[in-house]
C-alpha positions in Angstrom: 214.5 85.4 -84.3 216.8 87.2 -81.8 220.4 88.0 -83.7 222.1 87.5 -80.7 224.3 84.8 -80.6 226.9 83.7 -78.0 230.0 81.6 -79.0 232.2 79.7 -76.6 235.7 77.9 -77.8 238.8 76.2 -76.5 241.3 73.9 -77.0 243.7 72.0 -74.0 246.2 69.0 -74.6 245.1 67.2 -72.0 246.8 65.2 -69.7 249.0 62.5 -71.5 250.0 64.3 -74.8 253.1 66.7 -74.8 251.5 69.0 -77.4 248.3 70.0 -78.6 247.7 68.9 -82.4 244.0 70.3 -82.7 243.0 73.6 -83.8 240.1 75.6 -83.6 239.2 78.6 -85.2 236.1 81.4 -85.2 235.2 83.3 -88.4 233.0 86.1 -89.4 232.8 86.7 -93.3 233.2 90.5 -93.7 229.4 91.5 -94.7 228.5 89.7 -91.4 226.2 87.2 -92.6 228.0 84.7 -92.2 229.6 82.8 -89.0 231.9 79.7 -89.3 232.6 77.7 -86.2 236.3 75.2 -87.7 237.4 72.5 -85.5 240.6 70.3 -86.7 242.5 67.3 -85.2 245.8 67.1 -86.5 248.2 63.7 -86.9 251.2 62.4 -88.4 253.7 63.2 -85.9 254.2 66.3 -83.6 255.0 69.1 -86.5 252.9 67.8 -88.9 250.1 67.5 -87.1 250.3 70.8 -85.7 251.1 72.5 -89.1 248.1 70.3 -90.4 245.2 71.4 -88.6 246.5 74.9 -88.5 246.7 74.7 -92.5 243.1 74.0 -92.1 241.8 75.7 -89.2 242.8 79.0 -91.1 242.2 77.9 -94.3 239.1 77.3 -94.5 236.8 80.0 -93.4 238.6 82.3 -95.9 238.1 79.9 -98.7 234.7 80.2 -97.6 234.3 83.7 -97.6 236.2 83.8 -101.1 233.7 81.7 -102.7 230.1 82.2 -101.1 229.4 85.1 -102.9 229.5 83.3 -106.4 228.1 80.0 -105.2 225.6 78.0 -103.5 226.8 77.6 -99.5 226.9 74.2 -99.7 229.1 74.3 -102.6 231.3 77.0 -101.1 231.7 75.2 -98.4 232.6 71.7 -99.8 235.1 73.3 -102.8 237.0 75.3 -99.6 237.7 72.3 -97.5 238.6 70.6 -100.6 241.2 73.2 -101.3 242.7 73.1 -98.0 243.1 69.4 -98.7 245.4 70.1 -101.3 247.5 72.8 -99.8 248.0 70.2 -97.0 249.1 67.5 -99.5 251.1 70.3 -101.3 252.8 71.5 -98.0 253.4 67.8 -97.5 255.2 67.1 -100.8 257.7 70.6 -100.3 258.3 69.6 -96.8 259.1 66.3 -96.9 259.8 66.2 -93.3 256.5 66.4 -92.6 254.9 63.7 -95.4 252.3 62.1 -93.4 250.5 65.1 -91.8 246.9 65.0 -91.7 243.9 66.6 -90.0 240.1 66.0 -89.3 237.5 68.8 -89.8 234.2 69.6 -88.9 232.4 72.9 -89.6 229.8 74.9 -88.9 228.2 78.1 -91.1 225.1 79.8 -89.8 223.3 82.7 -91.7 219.9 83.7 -90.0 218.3 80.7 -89.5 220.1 78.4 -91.7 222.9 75.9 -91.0 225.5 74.1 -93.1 227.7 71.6 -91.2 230.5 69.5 -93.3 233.1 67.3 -91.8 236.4 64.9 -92.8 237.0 62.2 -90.1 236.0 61.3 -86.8 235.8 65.1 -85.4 231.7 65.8 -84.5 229.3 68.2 -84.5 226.3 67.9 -82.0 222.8 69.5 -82.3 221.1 70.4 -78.9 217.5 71.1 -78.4 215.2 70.8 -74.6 215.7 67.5 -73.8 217.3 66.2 -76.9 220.7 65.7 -78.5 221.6 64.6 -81.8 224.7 63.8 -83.5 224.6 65.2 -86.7 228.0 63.9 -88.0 229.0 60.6 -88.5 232.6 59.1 -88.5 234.5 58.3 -91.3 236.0 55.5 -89.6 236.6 51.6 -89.4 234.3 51.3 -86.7 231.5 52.9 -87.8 231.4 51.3 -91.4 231.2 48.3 -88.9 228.3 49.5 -87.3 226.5 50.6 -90.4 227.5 46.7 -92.1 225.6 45.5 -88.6 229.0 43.9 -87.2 229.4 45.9 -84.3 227.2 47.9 -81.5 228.4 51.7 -80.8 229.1 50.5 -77.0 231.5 47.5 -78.4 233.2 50.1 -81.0 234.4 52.0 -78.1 236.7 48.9 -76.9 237.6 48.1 -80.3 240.8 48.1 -81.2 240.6 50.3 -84.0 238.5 52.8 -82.6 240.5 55.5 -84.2 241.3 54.1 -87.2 240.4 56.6 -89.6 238.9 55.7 -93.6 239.2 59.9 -94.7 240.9 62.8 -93.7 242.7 66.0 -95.2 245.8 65.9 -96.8 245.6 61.4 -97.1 245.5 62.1 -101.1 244.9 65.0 -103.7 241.0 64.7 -103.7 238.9 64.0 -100.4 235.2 63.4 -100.1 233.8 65.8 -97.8 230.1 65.2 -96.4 227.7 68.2 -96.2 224.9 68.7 -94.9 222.2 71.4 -95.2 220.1 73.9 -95.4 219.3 72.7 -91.8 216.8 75.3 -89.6 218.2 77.3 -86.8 215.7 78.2 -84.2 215.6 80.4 -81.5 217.7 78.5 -78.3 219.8 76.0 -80.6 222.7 74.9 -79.9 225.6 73.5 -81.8 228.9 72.0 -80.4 231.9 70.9 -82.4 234.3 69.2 -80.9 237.2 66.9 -81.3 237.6 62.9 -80.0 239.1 64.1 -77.0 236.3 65.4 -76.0 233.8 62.5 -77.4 236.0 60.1 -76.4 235.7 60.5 -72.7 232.3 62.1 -72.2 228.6 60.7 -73.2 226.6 62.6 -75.7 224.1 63.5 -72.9 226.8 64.7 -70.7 228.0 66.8 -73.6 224.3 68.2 -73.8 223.9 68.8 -70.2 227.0 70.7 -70.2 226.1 72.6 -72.8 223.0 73.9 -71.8 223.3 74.3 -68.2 226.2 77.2 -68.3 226.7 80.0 -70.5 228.7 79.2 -74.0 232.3 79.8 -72.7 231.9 78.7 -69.3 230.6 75.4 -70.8 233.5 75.0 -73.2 235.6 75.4 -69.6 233.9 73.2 -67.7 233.5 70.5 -70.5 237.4 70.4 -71.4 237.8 70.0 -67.6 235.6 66.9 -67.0 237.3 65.5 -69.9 240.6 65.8 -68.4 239.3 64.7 -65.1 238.0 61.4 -67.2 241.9 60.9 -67.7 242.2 63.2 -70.6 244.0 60.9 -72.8 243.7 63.2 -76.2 243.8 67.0 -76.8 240.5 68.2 -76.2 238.8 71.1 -78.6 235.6 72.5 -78.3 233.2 74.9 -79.7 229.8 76.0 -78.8 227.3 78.2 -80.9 224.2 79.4 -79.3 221.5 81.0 -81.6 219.5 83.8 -79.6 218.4 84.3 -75.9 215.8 81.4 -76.1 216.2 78.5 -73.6 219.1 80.3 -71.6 221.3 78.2 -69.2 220.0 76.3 -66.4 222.6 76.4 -64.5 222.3 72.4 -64.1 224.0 69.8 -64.8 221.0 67.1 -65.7 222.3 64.3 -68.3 219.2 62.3 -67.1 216.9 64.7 -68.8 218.6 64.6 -72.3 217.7 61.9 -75.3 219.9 60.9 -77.8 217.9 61.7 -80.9 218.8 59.9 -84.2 219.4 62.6 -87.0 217.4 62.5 -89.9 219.3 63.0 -93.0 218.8 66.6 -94.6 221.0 67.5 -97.9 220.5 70.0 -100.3 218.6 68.4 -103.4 220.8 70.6 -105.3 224.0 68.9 -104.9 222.9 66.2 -107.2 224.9 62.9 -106.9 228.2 64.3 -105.7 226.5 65.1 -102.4 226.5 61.6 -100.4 223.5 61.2 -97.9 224.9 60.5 -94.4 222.7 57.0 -93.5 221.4 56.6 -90.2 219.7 53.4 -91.0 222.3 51.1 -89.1 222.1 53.8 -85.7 218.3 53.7 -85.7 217.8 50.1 -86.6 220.7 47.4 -86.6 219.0 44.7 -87.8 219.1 45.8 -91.4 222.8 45.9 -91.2 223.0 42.3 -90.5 220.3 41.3 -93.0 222.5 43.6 -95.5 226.2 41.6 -94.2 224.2 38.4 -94.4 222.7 39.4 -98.1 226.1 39.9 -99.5 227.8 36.8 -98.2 225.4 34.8 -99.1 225.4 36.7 -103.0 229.6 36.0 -102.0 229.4 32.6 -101.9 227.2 32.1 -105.2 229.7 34.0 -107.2 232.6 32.2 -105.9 230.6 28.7 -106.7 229.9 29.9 -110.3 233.1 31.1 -110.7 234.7 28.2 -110.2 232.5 25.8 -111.9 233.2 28.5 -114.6 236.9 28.6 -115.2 237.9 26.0 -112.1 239.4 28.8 -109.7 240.4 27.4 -106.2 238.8 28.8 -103.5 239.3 32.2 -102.3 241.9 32.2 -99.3 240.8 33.2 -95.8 241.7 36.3 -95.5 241.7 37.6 -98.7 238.8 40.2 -100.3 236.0 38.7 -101.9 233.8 39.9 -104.6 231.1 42.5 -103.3 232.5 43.3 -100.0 234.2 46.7 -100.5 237.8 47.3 -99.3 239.2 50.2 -97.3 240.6 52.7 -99.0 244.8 52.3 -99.8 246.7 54.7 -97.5 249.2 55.2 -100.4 249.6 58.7 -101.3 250.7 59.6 -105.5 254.5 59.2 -104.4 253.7 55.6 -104.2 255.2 56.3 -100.4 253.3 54.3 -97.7 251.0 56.4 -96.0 249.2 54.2 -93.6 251.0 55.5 -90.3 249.4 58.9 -91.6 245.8 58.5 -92.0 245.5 55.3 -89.5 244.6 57.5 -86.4 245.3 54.3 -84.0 249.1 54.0 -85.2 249.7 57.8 -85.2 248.6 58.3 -82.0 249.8 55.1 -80.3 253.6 56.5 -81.7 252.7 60.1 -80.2 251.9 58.7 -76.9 255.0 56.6 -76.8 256.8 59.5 -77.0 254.5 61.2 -74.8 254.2 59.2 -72.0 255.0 61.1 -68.5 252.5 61.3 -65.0 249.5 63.3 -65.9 249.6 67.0 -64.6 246.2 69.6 -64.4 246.5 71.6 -67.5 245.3 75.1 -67.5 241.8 75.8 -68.4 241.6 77.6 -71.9 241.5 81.4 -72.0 238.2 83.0 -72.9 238.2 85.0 -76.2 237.5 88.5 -76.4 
């Protein structure tokens, strides 16, 4: 395999928010095997959003680099951003101006032709082959546990109300779960994009692809943060683009109609063990078991409630009120006992940003090309 690679990266607020709250970074571990591609999405309020993802934009790929020598990638990789969760937490408690700050991750390390990708929150990374797209990532959000339980469709999750209601992210509470995936193969020609929901949010997972492969790495970073501002830009938009090689070189392009949206199949480390959570694709590829599943358990619901009550003569649960076997959403509540909802509830963090945001939309500049 060629050991060329081309990267391509930038980052634009768009055009309602005042600021920009994401961060991205691009890392090289200093025996040059390997490269980390880190894309954040900060919230929580202007500073602590800011301070958030630039905690962990910067933190880390040097965590990383600290650790892979004495352990396995994957573990290097999950104990860093784990780490960074804290120091964000940490940060938080000093600077209790700032309690509430939070960020999203997602990461990509490539040595040779192996991959590791491992992501907090709703931030994505995308795999593009010839033809073929496939979203590797999957959101730790409301909407997509509602997809997975067969309630909702991905096209209705995108009008939902809660669209970015978030169920993980760094610095929510002093542990985090992070998902990793990997060893996954790099061949000659791949591409990888990482990129925040301002960029998802407003552009198809084709488009994305088509982008991608139809102009050079930075000049498709450029031309992608445009046509998400021309969409209306409504978040800040980050983007990253790793290209493995001189295999399949741009088009020069633009052909969403030729790209398929291929459903990833799960691919963890058997090392890990337990503490490694498989990413299930079951309720993308095939929606139907997710309403046998929500159907299963209210039905298994019910019984328990019956027996329960011929049992020890409970009244009946209240609408509205949990019910044995359906799990509940995680308490925003951080150690302090202070509420933390506004923090890692994307939906009411950004809804306050754009209040105090709101102001007629202006062309922002297109993102400077790194050396």
């Amino acid at each position: 395999m060629s050991s060329r690679v081309f990267v391509g990266e930038g980052s634009d607020r768009g055009q309602v928010r005042k600021e920009n709250q994401d961060a991205t970074s691009f890392y090289r571990t200093s025996d040059d095997v390997w490269t980390l591609l880190i894309v954040c999405d900060g919230m929580g309020g202007h500073a602590g959003g800011r301070q958030a993802s630039a905690i962990a934009s910067q933190g880390i790929g040097q965590g990383f680099a600290d650790r892979v020598g004495a352990s396995a990638p994957a573990h290097a990789l999950r104990d860093s951003i784990k780490a960074v969760n804290r120091d964000i937490v940490e940060y938080a408690e000093v600077n209790t101006e700032l309690r509430g700050m939070g960020t999203t991750c997602a990461v990509l390390a490539v040595a040779g032709d192996k991959a590791y990708i491992a992501h907090v929150g709703d931030s994505r990374v995308y795999r593009i082959r010839p033809g073929s797209v496939e979203q590797i990532t999957k959101d730790h959000s409301y909407v997509q546990r509602m997809i997975d339980n067969g309630l909702l469709t991905p096209k209705q999750a995108e009008a939902h109300p809660d669209a970015n209601r978030l169920l993980r992210c760094l610095g929510g509470h002093s542990e985090v779960e992070v998902d990793v995936i990997g060893p996954e193969p790099v061949m000659a020609g791949d591409r990888y994009l990482l990129c925040s929901d301002g960029l998802w949010g407003e552009l198809s997972a084709v488009e994305i692809a088509a982008m991608s492969v139809a102009f050079p790495a930075q000049d498709a970073v450029n031309r992608l943060i445009n046509l998400a501002n021309e969409r209306g830009g409504a978040d800040n938009i980050s983007v990253q683009i790793y290209h493995q090689g001189d295999a399949h070189p741009p088009t020069g392009t633009f052909s969403p109609e030729k790209f398929l949206v291929k459903q990833f199949s799960d691919a963890l480390d058997a090392s890990l063990g337990e503490e490694n959570k498989t990413i299930s694709k079951t309720a993308f590829s095939n929606p139907g078991i997710g309403i046998i599943s929500a159907i299963a358990i209210t039905v298994i619901c019910f019984l328990m409630l019956l027996l329960s009550r011929d049992k020890k003569g409970d009244s009946p649960t209240e609408v509205g009120q949990p019910t044995a076997g359906i799990e509940k959403l995680p308490e925003k509540v951080p150690a302090d006992g202070a509420d933390f909802s506004k923090a890692t509830d994307v939906s009411a963090a950004k809804e306050r940003d754009s209040a105090k945001d709101k102001k007629s939309p202006s062309k922002s500049a297109k993102p400077t090309k790194p050396d």
